[in-house]
Short mmCIF file of the C-alpha atoms (twelve columns), coordinates in Angstrom:
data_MODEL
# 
_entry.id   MODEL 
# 
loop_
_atom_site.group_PDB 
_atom_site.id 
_atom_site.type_symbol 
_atom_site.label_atom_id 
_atom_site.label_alt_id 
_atom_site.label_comp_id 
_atom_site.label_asym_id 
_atom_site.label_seq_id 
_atom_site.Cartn_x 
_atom_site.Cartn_y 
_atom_site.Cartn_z 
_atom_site.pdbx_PDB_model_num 
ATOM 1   C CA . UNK A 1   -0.148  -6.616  22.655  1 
ATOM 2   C CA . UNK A 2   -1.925  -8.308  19.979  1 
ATOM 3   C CA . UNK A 3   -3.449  -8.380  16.403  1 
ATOM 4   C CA . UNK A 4   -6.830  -6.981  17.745  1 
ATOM 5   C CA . UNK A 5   -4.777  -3.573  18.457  1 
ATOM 6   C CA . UNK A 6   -3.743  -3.602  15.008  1 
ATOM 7   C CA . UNK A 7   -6.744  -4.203  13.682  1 
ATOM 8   C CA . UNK A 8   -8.071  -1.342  15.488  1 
ATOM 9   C CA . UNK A 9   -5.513  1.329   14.207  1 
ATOM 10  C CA . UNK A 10  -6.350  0.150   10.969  1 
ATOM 11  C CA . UNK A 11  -10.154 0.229   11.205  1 
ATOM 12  C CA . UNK A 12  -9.175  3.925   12.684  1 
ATOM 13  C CA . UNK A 13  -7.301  4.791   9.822   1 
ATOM 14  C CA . UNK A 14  -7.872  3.728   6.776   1 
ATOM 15  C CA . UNK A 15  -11.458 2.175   6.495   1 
ATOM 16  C CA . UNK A 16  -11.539 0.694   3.040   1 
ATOM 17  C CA . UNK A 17  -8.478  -1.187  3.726   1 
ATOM 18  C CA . UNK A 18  -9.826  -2.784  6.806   1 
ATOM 19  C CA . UNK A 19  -12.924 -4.169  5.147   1 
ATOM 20  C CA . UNK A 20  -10.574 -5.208  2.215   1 
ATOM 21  C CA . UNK A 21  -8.799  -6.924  4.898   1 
ATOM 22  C CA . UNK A 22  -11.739 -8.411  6.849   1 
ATOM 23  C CA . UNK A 23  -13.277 -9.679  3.714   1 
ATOM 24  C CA . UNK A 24  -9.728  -11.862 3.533   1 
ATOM 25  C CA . UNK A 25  -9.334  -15.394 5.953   1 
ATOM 26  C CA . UNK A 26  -8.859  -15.156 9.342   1 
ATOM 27  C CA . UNK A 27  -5.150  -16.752 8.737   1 
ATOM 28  C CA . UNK A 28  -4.701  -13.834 6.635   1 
ATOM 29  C CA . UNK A 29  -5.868  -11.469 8.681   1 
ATOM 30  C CA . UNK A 30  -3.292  -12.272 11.062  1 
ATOM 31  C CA . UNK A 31  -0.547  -11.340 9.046   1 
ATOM 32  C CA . UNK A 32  -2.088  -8.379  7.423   1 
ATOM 33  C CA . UNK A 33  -3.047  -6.152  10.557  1 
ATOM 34  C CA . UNK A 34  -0.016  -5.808  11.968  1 
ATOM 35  C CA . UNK A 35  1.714   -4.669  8.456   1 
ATOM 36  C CA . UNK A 36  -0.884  -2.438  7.548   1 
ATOM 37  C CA . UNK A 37  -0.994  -0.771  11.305  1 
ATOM 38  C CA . UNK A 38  3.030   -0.708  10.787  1 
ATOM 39  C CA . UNK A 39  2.186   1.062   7.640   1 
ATOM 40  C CA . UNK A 40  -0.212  3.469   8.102   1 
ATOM 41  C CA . UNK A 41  2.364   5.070   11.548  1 
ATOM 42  C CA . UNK A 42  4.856   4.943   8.891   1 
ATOM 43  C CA . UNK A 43  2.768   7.174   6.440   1 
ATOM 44  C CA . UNK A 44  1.411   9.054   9.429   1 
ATOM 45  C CA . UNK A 45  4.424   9.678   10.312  1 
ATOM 46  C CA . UNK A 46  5.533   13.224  8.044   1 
ATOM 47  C CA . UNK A 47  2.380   14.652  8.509   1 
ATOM 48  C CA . UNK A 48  2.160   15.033  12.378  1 
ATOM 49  C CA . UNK A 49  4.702   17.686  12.796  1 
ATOM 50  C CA . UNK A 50  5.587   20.828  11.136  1 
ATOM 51  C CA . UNK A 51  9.345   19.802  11.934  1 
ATOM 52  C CA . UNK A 52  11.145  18.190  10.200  1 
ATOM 53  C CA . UNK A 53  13.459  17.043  12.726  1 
ATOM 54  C CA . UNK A 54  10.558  15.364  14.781  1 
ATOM 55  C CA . UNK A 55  9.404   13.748  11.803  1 
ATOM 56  C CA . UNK A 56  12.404  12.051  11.017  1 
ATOM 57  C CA . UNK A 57  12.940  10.814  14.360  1 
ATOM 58  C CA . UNK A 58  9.637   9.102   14.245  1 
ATOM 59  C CA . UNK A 59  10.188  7.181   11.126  1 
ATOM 60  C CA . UNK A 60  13.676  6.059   12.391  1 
ATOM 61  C CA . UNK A 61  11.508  4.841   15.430  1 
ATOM 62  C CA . UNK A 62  9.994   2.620   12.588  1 
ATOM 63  C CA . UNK A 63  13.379  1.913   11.249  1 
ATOM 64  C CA . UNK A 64  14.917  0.843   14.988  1 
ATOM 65  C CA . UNK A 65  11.616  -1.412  15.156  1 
ATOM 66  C CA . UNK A 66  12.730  -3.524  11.988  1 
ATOM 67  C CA . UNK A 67  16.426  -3.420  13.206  1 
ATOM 68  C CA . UNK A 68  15.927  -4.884  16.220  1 
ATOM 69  C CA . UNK A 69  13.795  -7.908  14.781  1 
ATOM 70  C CA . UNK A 70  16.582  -8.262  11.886  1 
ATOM 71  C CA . UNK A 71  19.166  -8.497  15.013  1 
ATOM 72  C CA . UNK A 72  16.794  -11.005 16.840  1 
ATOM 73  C CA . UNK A 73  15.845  -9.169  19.437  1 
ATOM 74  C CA . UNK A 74  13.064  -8.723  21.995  1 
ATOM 75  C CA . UNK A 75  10.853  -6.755  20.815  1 
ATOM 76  C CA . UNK A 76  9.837   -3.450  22.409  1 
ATOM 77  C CA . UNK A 77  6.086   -3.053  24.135  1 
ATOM 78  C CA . UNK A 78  4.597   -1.364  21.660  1 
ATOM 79  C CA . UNK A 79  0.868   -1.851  19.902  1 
ATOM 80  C CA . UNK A 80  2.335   -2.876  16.694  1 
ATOM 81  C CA . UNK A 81  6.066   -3.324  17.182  1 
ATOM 82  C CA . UNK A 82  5.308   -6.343  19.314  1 
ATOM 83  C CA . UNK A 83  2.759   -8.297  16.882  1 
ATOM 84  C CA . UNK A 84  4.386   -6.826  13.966  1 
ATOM 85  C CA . UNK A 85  7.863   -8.413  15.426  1 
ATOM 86  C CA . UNK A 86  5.650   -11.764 15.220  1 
ATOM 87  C CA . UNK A 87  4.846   -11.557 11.781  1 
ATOM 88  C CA . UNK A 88  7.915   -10.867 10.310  1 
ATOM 89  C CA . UNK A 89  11.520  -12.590 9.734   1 
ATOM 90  C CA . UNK A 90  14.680  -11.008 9.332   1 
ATOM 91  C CA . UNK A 91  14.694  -10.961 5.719   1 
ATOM 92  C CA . UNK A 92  10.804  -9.102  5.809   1 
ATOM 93  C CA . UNK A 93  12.013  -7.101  8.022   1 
ATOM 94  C CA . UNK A 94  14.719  -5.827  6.076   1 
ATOM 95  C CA . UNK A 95  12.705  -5.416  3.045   1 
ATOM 96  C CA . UNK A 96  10.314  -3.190  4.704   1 
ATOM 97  C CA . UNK A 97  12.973  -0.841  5.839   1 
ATOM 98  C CA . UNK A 98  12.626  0.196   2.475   1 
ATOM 99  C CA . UNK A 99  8.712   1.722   2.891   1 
ATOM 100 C CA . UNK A 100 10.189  3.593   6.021   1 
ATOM 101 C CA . UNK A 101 12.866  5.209   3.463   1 
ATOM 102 C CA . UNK A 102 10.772  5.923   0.768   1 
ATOM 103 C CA . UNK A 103 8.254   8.058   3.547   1 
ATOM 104 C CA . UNK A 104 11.066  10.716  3.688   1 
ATOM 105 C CA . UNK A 105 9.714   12.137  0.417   1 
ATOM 106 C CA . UNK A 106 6.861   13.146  2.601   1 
ATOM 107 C CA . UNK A 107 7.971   14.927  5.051   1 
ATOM 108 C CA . UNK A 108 9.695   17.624  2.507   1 
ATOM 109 C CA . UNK A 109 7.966   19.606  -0.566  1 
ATOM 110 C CA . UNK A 110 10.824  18.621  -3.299  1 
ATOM 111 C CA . UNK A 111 9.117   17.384  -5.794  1 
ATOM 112 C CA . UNK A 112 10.122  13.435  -6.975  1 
ATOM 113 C CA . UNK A 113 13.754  13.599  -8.435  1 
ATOM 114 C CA . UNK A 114 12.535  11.831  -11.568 1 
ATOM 115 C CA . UNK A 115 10.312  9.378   -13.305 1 
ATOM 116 C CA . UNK A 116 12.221  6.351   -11.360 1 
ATOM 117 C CA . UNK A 117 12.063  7.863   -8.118  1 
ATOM 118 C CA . UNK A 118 8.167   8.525   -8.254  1 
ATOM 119 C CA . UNK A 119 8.037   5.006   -9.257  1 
ATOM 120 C CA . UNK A 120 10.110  3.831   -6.704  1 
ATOM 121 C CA . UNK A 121 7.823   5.732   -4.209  1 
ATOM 122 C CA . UNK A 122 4.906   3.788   -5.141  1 
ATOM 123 C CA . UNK A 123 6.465   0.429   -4.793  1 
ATOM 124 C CA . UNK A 124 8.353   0.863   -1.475  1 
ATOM 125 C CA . UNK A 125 5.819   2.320   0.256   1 
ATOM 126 C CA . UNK A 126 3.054   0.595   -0.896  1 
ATOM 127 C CA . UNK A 127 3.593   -2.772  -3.219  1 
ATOM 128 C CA . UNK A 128 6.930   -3.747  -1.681  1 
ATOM 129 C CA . UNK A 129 4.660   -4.307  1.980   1 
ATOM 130 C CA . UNK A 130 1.870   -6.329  0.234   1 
ATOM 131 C CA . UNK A 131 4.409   -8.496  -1.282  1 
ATOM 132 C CA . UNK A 132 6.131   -9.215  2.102   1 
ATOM 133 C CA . UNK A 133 2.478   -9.804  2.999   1 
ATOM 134 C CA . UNK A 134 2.173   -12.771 0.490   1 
ATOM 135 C CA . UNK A 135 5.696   -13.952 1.139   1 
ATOM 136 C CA . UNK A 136 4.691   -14.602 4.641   1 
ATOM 137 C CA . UNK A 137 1.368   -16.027 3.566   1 
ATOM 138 C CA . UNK A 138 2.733   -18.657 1.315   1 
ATOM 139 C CA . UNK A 139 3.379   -16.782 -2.103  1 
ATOM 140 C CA . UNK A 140 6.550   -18.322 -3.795  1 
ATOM 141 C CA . UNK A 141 9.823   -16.044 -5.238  1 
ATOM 142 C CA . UNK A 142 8.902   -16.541 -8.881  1 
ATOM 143 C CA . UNK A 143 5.598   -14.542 -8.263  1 
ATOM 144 C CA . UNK A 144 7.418   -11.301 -6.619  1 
ATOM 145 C CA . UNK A 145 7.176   -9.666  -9.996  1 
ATOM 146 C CA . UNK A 146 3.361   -10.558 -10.514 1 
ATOM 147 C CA . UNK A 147 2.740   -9.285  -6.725  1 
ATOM 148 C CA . UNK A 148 4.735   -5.997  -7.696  1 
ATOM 149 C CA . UNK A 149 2.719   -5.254  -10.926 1 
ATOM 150 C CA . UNK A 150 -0.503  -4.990  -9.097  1 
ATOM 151 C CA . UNK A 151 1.064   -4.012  -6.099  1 
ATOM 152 C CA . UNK A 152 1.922   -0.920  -8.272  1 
ATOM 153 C CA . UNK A 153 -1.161  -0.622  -9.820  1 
ATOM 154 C CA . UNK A 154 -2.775  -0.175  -5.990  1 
ATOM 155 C CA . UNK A 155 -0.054  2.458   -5.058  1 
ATOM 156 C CA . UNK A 156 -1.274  4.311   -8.216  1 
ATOM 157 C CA . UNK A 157 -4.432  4.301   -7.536  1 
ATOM 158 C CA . UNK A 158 -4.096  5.702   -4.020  1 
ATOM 159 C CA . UNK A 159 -1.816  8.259   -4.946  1 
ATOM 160 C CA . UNK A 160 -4.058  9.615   -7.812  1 
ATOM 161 C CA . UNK A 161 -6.852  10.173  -5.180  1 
ATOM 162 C CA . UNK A 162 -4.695  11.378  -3.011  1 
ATOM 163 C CA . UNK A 163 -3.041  14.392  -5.255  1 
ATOM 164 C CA . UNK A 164 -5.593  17.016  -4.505  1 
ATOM 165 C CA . UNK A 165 -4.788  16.787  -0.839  1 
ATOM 166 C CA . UNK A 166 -1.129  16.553  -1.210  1 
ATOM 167 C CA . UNK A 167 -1.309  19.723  -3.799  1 
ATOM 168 C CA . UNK A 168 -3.490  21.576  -0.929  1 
ATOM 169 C CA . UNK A 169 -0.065  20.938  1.226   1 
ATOM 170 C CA . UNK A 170 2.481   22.180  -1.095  1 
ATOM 171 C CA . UNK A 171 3.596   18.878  -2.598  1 
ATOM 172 C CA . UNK A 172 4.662   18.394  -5.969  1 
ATOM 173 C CA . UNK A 173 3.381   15.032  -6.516  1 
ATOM 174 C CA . UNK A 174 3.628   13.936  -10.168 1 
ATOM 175 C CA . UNK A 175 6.809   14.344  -12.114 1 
ATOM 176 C CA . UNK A 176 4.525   15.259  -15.564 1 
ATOM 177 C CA . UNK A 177 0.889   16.376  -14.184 1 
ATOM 178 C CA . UNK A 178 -0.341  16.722  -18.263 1 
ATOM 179 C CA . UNK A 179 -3.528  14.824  -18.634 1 
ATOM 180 C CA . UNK A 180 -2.118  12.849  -20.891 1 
ATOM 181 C CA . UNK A 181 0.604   11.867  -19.154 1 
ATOM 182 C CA . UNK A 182 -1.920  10.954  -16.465 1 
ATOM 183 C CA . UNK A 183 -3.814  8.744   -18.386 1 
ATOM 184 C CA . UNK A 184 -0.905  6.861   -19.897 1 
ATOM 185 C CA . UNK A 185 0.466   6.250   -16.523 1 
ATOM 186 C CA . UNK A 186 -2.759  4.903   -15.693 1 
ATOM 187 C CA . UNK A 187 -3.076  2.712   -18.680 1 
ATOM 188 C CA . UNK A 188 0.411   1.256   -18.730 1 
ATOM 189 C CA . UNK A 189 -0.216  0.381   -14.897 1 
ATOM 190 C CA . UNK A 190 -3.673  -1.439  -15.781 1 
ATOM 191 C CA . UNK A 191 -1.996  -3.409  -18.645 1 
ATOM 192 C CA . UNK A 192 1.072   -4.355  -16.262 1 
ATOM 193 C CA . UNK A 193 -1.156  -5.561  -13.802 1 
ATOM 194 C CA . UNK A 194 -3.620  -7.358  -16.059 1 
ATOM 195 C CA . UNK A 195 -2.217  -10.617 -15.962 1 
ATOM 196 C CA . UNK A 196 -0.685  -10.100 -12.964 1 
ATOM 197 C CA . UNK A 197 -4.014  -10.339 -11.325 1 
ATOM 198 C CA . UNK A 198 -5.178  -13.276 -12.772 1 
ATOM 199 C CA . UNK A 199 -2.085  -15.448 -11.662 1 
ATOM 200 C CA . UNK A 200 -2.715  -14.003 -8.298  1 
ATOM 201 C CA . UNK A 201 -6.360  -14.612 -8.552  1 
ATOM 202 C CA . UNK A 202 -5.596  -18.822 -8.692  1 
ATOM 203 C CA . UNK A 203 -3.361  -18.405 -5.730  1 
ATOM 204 C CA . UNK A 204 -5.207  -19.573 -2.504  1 
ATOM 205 C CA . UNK A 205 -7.591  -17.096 -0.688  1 
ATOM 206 C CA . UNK A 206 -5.169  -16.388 1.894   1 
ATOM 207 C CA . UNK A 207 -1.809  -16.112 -0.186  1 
ATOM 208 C CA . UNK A 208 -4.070  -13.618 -2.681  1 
ATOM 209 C CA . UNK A 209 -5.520  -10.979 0.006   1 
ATOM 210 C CA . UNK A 210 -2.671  -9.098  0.478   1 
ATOM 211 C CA . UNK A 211 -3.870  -8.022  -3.045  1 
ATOM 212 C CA . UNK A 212 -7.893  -7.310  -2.070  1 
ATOM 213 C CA . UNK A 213 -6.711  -4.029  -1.649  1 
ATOM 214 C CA . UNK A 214 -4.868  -3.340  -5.193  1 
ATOM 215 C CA . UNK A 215 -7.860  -4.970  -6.799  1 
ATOM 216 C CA . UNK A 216 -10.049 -1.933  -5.236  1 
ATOM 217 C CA . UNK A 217 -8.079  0.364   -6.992  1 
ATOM 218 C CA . UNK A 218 -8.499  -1.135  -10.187 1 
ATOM 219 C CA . UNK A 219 -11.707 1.476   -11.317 1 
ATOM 220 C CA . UNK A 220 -10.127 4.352   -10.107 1 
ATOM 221 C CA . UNK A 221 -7.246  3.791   -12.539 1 
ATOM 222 C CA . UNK A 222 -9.576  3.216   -15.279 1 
ATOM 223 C CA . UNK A 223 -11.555 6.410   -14.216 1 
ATOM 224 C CA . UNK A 224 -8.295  8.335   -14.741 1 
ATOM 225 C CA . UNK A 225 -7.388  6.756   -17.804 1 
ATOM 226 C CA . UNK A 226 -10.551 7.776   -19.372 1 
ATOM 227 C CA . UNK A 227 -10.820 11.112  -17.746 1 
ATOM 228 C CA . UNK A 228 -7.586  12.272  -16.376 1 
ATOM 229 C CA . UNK A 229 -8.681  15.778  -15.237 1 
ATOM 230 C CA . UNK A 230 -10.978 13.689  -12.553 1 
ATOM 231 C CA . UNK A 231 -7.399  13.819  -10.531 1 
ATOM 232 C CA . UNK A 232 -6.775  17.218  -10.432 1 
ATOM 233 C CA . UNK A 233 -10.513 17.964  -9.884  1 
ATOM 234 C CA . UNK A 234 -10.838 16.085  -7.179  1 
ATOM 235 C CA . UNK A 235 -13.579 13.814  -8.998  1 
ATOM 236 C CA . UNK A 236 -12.437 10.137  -8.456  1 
ATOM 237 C CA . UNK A 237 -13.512 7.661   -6.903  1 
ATOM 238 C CA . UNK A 238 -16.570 5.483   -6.495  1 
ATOM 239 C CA . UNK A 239 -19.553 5.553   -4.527  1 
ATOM 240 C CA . UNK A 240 -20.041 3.515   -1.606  1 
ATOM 241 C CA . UNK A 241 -22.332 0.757   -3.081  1 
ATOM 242 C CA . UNK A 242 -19.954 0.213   -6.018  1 
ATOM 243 C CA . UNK A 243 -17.392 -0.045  -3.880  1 
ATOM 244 C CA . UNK A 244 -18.999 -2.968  -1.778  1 
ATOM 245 C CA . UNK A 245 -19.968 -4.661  -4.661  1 
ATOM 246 C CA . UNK A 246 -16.631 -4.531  -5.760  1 
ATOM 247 C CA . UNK A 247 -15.442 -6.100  -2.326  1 
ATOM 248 C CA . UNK A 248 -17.720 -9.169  -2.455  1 
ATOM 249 C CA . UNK A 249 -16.519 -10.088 -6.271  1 
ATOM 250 C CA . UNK A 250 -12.854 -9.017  -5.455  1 
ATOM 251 C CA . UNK A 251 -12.933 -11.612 -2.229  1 
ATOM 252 C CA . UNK A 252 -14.151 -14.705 -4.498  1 
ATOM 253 C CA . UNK A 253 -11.146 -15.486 -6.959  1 
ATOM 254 C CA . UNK A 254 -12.758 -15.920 -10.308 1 
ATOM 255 C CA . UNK A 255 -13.288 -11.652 -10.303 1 
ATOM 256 C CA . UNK A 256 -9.352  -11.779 -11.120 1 
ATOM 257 C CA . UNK A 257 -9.687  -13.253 -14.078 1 
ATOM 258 C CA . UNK A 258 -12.239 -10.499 -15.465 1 
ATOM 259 C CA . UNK A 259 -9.616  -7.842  -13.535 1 
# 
């Protein structure tokens, strides 16, 4: 078992975030594999099987993986479990228990419960494991918040382009789909994350890249601020050559400071 494997799964998929996480250090690189291949079988998870049953039982799978490291024990042969298992401590592990819960949502077609639990959504399953990432790459405590702003601002990003697909399924996904209310949720994610970014950005290159990722978000949030029936419509996003451009600024740190 090894990072390579991980590596792979994510390469498989989710292609942006593997070059976001190639264009980090090799140091980082080790660390972020095996949480983003633990993250995308989490999210793949709901969407596998029509039953819910089944579905359930493979994200406690996930959930018995992160028990048994918090226990210290052996852990199981398994592609990710086993690097993953190298990666984390107990008190990571326990945090990320959190993404597994929040990737219940998906596997039913209630719509979020409210404003806080779409919110909550977004940072379990996506912010809370990039901030693990950093922990584990050197990050100190008092920058959690900073890591979860942007963190937040990635999730959103994501989940915008996601919500024509998730609509196609029968999902409910925003709590207030207005345009307006689009837009300001865009906007008051870009402010948040703002400064965020540039404390991040003077971190070292491998304590930041957890973030490469959240960074590549950034124009698709300002797309949907400006134009928030590009959502809906199916219109985000950005080309392929902006989006490697954006890569090569993103990996060098002075691009945080101009967010």
């Amino acid at each position: 078992m090894s990072v390579q494997a991980c590596a792979e799964i994510v390469e498989k998929g989710d292609a942006e975030r593997f070059r976001a996480t190639m264009a980090a250090p090799v140091a980082a690189r080790e660390v972020l594999f095996p949480i983003h291949a633990f993250c995308l079988e989490v999210a793949k998870a709901p969407w596998v099987t029509q039953e819910a049953m089944i579905a359930e039982m493979r994200l406690q799978f996930w959930r018995d993986v992160l028990q048994e490291r918090i226990d210290g024990k052996p852990p199981r042969a398994h592609e990710v479990a086993d690097p993953l298992s190298v990666v984390l401590d107990a008190d990571s592990a326990a945090a990320l228990d959190r993404a597994v819960v929040a990737r219940q949502w998906d596997i039913y077609r209630d719509p979020h419960e409210d404003e806080a639990a779409f919110r909550r959504y977004l940072h379990d399953s996506y912010a809370l494991p990039m901030t693990v990432a950093a922990r584990r790459l050197g990050a100190a405590a008092d920058l959690t918040a900073d890591f979860d702003r942007l963190g937040f601002a990635g999730a959103l990003g994501r989940y915008l382009l996601a919500i024509p697909a998730l609509q196609e399924a029968g999902r409910v996904p925003l709590v207030d789909g207005r345009p307006e209310a689009v837009a300001a949720l865009a906007r008051e994610a870009l402010e948040a994350a703002r400064e965020a970014a540039v404390r991040i950005g003077r971190l070292p290159a491998a304590t930041r890249a957890p973030m490469i990722d959240a960074m590549m978000q950034i124009p698709l949030l300002r797309q949907a601020a400006r134009d928030p029936a590009a959502v809906a419509e199916a219109r985000l996003g950005q080309g392929p050559f902006r989006r490697a451009l954006r890569l090569s600024l993103v990996s060098q740190a002075p691009a945080w400071n101009f967010f």
